[in-house]
Biopython code that builds the backbone (N, CA, C, O; Angstrom):
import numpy as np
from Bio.PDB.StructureBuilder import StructureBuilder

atoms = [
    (1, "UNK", "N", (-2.138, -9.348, 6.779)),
    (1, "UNK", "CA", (-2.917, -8.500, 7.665)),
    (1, "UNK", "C", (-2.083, -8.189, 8.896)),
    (1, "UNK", "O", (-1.422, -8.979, 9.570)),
    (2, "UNK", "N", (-2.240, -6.926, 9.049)),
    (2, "UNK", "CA", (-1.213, -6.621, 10.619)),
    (2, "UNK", "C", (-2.204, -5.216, 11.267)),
    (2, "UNK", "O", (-2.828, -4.427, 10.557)),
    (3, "UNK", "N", (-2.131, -5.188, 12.737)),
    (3, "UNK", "CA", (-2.606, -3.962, 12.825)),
    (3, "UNK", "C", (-1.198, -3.243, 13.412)),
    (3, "UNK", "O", (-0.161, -3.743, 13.850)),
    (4, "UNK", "N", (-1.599, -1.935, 13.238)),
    (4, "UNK", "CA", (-0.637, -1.195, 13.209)),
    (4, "UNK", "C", (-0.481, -0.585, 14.683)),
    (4, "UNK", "O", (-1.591, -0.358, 15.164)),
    (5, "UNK", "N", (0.466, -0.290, 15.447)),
    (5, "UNK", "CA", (0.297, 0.181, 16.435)),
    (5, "UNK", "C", (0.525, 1.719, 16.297)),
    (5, "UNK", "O", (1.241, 2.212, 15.425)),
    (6, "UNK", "N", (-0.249, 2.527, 17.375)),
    (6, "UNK", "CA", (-0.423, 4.079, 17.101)),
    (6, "UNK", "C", (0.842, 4.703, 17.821)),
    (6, "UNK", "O", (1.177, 4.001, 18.775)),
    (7, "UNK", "N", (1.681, 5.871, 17.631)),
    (7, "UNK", "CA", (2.273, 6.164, 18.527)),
    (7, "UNK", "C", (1.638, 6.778, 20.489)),
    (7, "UNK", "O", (0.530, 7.110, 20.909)),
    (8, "UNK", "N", (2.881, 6.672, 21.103)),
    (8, "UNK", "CA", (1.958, 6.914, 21.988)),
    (8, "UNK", "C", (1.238, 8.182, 22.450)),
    (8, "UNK", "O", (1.945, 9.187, 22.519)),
    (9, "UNK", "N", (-0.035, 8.297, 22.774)),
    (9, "UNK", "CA", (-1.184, 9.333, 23.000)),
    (9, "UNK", "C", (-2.312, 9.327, 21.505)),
    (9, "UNK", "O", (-3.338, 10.003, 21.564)),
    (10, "UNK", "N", (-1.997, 8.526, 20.256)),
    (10, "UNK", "CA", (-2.838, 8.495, 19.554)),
    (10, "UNK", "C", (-1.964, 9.498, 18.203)),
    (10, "UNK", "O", (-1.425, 10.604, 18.223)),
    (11, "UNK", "N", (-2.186, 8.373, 17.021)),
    (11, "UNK", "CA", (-1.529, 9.314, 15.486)),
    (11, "UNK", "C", (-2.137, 10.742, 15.884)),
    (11, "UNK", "O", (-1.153, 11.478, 15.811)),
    (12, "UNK", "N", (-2.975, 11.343, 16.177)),
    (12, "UNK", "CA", (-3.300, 12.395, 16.148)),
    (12, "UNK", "C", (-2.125, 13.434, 16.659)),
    (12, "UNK", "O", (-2.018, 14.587, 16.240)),
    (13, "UNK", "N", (-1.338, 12.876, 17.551)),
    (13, "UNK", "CA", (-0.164, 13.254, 18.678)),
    (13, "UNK", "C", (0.669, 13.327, 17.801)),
    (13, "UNK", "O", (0.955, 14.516, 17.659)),
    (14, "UNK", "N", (1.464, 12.434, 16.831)),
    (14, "UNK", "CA", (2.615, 12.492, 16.368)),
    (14, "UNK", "C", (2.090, 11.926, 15.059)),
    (14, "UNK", "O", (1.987, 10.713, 14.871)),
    (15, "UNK", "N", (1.691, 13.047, 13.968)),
    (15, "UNK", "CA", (1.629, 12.550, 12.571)),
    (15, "UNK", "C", (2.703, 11.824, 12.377)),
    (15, "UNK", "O", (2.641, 10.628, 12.662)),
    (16, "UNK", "N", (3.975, 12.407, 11.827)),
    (16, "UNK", "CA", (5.303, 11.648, 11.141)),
    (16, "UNK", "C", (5.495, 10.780, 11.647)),
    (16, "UNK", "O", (5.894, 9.990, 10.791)),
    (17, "UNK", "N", (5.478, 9.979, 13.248)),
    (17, "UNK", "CA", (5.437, 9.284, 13.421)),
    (17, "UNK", "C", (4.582, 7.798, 12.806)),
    (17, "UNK", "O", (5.096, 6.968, 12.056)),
    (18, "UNK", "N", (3.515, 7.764, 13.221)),
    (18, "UNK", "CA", (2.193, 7.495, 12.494)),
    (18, "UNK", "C", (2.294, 6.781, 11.150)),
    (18, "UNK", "O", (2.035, 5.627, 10.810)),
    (19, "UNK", "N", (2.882, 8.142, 10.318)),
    (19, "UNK", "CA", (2.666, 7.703, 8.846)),
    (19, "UNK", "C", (3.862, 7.166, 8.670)),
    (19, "UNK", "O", (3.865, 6.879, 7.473)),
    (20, "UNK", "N", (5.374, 6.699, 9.338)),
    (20, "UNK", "CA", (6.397, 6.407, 9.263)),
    (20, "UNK", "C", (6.062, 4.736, 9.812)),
    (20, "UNK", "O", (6.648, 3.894, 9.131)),
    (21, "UNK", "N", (5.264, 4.224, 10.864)),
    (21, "UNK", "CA", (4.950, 3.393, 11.091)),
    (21, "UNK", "C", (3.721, 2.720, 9.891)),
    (21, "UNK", "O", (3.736, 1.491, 9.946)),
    (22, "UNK", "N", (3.140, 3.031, 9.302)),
    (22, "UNK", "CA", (2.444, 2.956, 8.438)),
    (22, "UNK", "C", (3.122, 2.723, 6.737)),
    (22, "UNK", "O", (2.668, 2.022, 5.833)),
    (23, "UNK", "N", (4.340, 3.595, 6.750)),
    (23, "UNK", "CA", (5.044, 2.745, 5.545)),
    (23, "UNK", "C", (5.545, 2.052, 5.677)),
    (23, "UNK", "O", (5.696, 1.239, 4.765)),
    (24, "UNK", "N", (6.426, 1.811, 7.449)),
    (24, "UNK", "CA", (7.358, 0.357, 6.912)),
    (24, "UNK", "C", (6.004, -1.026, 7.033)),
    (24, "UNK", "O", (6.302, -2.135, 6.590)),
    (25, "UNK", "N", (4.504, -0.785, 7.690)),
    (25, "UNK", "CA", (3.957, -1.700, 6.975)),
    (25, "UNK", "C", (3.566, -2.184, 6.328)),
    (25, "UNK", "O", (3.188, -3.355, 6.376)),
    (26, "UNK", "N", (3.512, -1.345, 5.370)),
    (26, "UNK", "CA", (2.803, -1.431, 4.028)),
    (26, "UNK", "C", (4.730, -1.978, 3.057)),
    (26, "UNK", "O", (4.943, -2.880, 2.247)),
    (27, "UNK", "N", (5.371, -1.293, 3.457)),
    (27, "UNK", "CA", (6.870, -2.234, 3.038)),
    (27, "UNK", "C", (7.049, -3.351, 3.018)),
    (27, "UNK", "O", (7.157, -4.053, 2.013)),
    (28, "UNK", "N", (7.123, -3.771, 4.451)),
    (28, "UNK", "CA", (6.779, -4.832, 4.851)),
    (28, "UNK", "C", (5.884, -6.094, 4.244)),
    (28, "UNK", "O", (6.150, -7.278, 4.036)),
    (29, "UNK", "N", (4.846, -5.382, 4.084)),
    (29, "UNK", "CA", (4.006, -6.506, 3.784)),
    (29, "UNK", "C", (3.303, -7.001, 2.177)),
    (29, "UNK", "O", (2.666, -8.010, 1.876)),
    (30, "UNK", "N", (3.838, -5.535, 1.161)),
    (30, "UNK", "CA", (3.768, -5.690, -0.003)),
    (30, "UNK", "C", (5.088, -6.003, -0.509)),
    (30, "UNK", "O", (4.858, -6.532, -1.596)),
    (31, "UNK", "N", (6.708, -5.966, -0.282)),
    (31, "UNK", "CA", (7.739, -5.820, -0.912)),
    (31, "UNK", "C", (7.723, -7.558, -1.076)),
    (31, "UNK", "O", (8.517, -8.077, -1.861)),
    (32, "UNK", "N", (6.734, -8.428, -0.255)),
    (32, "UNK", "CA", (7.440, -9.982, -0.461)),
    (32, "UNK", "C", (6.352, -10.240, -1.694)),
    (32, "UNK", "O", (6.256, -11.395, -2.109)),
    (33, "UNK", "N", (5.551, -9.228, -2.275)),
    (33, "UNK", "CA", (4.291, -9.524, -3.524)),
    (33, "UNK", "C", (5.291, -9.492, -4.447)),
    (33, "UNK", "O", (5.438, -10.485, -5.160)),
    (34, "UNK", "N", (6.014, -8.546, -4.581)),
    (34, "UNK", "CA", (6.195, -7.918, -5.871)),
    (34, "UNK", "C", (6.456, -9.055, -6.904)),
    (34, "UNK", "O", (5.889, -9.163, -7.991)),
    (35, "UNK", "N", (7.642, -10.093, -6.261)),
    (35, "UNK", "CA", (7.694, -11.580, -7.326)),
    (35, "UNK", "C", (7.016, -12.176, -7.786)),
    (35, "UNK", "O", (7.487, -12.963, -8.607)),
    (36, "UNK", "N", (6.109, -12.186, -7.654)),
    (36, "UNK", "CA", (4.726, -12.982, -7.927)),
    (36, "UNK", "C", (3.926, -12.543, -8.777)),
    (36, "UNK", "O", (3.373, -11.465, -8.995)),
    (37, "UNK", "N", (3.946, -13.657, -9.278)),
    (37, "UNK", "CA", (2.755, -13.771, -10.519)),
    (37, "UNK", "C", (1.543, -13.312, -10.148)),
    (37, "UNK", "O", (1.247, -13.267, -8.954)),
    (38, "UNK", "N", (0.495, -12.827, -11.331)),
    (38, "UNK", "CA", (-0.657, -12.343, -11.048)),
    (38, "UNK", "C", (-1.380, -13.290, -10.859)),
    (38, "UNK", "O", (-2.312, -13.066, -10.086)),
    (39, "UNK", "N", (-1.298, -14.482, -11.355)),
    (39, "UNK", "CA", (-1.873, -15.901, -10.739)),
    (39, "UNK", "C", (-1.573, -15.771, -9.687)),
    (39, "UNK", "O", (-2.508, -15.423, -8.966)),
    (40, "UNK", "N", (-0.508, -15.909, -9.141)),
    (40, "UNK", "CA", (-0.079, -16.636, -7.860)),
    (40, "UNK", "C", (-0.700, -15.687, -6.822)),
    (40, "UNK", "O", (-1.160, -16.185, -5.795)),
    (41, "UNK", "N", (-0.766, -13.829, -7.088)),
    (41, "UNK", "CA", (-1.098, -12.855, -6.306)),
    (41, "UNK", "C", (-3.301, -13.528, -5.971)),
    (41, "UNK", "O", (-3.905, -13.693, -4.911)),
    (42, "UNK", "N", (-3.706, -13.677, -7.231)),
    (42, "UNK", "CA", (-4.987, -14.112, -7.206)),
    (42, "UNK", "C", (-5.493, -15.126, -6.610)),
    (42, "UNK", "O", (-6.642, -15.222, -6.178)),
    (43, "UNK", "N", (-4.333, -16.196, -6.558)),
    (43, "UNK", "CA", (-4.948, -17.409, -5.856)),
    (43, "UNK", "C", (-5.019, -16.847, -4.864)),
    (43, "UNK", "O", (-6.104, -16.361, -4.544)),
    (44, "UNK", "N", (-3.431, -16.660, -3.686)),
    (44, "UNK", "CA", (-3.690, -15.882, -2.731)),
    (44, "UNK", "C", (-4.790, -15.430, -2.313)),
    (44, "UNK", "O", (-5.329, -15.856, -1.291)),
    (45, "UNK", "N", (-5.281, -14.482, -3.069)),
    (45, "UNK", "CA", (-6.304, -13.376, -2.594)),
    (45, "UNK", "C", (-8.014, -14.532, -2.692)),
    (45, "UNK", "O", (-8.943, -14.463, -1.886)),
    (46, "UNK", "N", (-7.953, -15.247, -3.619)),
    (46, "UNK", "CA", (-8.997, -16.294, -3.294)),
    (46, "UNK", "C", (-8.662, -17.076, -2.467)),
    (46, "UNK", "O", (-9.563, -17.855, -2.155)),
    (47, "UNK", "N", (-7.773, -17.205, -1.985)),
    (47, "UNK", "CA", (-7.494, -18.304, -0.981)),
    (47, "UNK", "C", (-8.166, -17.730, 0.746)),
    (47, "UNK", "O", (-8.775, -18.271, 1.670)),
    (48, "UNK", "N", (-7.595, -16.296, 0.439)),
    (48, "UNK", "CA", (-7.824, -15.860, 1.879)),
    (48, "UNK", "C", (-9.762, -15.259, 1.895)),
    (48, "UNK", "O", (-10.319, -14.782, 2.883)),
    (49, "UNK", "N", (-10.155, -15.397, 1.060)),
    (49, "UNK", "CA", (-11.466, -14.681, 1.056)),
    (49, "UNK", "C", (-12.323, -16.036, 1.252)),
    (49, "UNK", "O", (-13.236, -16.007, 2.078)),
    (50, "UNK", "N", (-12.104, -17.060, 0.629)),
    (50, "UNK", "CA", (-12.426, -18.456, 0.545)),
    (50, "UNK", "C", (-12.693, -18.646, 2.467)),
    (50, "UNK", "O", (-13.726, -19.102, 2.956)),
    (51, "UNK", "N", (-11.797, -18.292, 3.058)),
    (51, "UNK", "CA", (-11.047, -18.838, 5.007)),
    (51, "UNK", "C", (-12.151, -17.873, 5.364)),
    (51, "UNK", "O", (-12.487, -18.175, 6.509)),
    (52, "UNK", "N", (-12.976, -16.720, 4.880)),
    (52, "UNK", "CA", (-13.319, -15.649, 5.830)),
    (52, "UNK", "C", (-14.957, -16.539, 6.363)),
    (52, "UNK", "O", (-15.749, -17.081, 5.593)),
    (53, "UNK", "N", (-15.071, -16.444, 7.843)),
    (53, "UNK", "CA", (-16.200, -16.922, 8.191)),
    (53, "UNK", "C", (-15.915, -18.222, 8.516)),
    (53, "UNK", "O", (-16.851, -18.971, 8.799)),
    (54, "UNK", "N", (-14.690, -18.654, 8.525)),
    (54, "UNK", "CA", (-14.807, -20.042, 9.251)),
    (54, "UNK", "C", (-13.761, -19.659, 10.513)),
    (54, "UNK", "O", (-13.100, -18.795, 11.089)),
    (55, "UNK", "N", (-13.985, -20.383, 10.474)),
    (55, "UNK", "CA", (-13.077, -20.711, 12.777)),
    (55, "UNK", "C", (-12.547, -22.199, 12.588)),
    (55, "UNK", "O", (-12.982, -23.032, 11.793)),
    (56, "UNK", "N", (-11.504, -22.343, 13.506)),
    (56, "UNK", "CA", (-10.894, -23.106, 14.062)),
    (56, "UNK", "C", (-10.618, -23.313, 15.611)),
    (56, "UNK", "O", (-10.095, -22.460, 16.329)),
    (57, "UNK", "N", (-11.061, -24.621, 16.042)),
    (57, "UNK", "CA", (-11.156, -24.626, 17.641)),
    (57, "UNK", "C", (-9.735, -24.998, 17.856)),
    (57, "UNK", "O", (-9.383, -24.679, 18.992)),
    (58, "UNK", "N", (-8.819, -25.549, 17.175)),
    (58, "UNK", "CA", (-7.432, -25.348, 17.683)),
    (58, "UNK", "C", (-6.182, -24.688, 17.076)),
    (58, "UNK", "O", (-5.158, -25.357, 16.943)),
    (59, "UNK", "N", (-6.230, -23.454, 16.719)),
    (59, "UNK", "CA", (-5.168, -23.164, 15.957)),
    (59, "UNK", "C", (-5.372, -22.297, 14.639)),
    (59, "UNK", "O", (-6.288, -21.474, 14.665)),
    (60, "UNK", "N", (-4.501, -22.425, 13.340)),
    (60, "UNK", "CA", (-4.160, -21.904, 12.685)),
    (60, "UNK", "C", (-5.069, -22.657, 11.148)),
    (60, "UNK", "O", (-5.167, -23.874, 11.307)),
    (61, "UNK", "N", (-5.521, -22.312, 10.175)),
    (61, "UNK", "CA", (-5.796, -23.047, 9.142)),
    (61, "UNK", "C", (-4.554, -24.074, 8.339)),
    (61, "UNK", "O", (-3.448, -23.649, 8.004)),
    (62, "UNK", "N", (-4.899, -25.082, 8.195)),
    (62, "UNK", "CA", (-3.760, -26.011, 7.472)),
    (62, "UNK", "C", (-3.182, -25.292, 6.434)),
    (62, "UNK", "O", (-3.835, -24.917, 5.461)),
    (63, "UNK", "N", (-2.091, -25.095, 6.571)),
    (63, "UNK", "CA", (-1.447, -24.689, 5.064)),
    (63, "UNK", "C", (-1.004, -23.304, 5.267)),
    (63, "UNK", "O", (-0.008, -22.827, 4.723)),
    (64, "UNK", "N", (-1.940, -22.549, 6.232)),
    (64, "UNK", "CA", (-1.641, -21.096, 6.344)),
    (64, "UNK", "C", (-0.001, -20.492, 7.040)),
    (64, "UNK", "O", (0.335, -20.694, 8.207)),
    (65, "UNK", "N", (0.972, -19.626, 5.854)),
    (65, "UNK", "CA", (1.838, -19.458, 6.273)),
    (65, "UNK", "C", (1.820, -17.651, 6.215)),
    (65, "UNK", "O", (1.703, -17.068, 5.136)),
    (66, "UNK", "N", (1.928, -17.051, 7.280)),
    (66, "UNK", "CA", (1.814, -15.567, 7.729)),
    (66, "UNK", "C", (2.635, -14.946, 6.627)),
    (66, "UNK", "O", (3.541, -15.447, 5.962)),
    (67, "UNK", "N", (2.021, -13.543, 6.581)),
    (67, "UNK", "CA", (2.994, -13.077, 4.906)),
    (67, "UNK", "C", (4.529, -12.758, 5.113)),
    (67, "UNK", "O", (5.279, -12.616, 4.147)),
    (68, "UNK", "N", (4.932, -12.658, 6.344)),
    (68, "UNK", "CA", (6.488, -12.430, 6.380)),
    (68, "UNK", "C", (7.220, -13.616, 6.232)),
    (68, "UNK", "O", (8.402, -13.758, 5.918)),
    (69, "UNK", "N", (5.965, -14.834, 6.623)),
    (69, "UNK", "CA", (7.362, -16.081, 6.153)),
    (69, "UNK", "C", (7.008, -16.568, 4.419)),
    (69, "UNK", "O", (7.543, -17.541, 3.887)),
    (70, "UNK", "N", (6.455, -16.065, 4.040)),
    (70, "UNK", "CA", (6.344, -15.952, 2.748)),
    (70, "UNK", "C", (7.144, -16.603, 1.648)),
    (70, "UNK", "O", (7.467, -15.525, 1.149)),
    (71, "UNK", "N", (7.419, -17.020, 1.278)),
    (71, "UNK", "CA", (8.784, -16.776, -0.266)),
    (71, "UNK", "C", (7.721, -16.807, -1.587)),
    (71, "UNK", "O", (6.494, -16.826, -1.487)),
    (72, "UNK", "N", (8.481, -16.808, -2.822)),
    (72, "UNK", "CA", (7.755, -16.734, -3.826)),
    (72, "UNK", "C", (7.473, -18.261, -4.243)),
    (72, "UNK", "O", (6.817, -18.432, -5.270)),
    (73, "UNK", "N", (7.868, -19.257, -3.606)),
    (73, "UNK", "CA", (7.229, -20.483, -3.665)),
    (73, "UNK", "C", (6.535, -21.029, -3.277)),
    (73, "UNK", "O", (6.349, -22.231, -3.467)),
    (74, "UNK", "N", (5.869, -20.222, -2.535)),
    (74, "UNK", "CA", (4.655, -20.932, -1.286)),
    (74, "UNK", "C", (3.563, -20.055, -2.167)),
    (74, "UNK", "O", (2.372, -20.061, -1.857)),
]
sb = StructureBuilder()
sb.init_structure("model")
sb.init_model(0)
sb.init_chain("A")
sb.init_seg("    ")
for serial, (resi, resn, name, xyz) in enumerate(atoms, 1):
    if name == "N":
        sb.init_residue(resn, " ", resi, " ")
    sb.init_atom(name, np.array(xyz, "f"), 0.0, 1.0, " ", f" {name:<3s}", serial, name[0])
structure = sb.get_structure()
């Protein structure tokens, strides 16, 4: 999950911009899937739907590693 930042005055201002920021995140953040098993893509995706609705008063969930530090062994 990432939010994307808009160029400045709003995408409306600078399409190409916009949609140029918008592929390298979607690059970004699908090119570390591609290795992965459809298991491994599924747990994932149950893993993170499983976390939705809970909180933590200090921090980060145990185990949780952000998708850029990723590898195909985690």
């Amino acid at each position: 999950d990432e939010v994307i930042e808009e160029p400045l005055g709003g995408a409306h201002q600078s399409l190409p911009d916009a949609c140029a920021r918008l592929e390298d995140a979607l690059v970004r953040n699908l090119e570390p899937l591609l290795g992965l098993s459809t298991e491994a893509l599924l747990e994932q995706r149950y893993a993170k739907v499983r976390k939705i609705g809970s909180f933590l008063e200090d921090g980060v969930p145990q185990g949780y590693v952000p998708p850029h530090l990723r590898s195909e062994a985690s």
